[in-house]
C-alpha positions in Angstrom: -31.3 -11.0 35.5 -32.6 -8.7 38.3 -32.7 -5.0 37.6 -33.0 -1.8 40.3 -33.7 1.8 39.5 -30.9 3.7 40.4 -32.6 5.2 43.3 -33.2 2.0 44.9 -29.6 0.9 44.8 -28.3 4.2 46.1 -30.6 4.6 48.8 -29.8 1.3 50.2 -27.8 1.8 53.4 -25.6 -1.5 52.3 -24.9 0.8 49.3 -23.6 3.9 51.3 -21.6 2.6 53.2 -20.0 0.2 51.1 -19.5 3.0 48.8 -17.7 5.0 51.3 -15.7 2.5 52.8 -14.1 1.8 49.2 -13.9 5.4 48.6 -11.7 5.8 51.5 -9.6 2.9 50.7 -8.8 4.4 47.7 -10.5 2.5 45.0 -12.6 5.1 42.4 -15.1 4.4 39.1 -13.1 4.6 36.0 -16.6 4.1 33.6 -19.6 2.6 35.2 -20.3 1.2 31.8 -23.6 1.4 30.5 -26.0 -0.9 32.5 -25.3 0.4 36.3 -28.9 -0.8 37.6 -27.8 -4.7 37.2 -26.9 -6.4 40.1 -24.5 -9.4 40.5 -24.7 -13.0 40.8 -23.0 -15.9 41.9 -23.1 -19.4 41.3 -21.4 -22.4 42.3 -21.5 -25.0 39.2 -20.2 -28.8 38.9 -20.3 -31.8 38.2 -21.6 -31.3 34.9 -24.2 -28.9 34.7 -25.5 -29.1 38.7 -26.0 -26.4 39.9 -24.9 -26.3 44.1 -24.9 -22.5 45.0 -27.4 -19.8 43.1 -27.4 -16.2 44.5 -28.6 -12.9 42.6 -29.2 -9.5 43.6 -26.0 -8.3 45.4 -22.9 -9.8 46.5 -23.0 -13.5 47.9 -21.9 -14.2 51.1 -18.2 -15.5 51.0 -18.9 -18.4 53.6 -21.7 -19.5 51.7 -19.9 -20.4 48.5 -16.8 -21.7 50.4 -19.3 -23.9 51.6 -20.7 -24.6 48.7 -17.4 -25.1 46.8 -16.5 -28.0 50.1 -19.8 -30.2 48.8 
């Protein structure tokens, strides 16, 4: 699993201003939990154990794994 310093993912533009778009909608952190320098993934899985979408780092693009899920 890919890991950032906490600098790094705050600094990132894409960070500030998702940050403050969900502030103003009115979401807010509960507990961050105790690893906030991971960084999501996504995968698309099937038949079996195929693997048809892999993306890590940030969030996927949603029209990439609807595509994905349509193959």
């Amino acid at each position: 699993m890919k890991t950032v310093n906490l600098l790094t993912l705050v600094a990132d533009p894409r960070s500030l201003g998702g940050a403050r778009r969900a502030h103003r909608a009115g979401f807010r952190t509960k507990w961050h939990g105790k690893r906030v320098n991971r960084l999501g993934a996504t995968f698309v899985l099937g038949p079996g154990s195929q693997v048809r979408y892999a993306h890590t780092a940030d969030h996927a693009p949603l029209t990439e794994v609807l595509a994905a899920l349509r193959t």
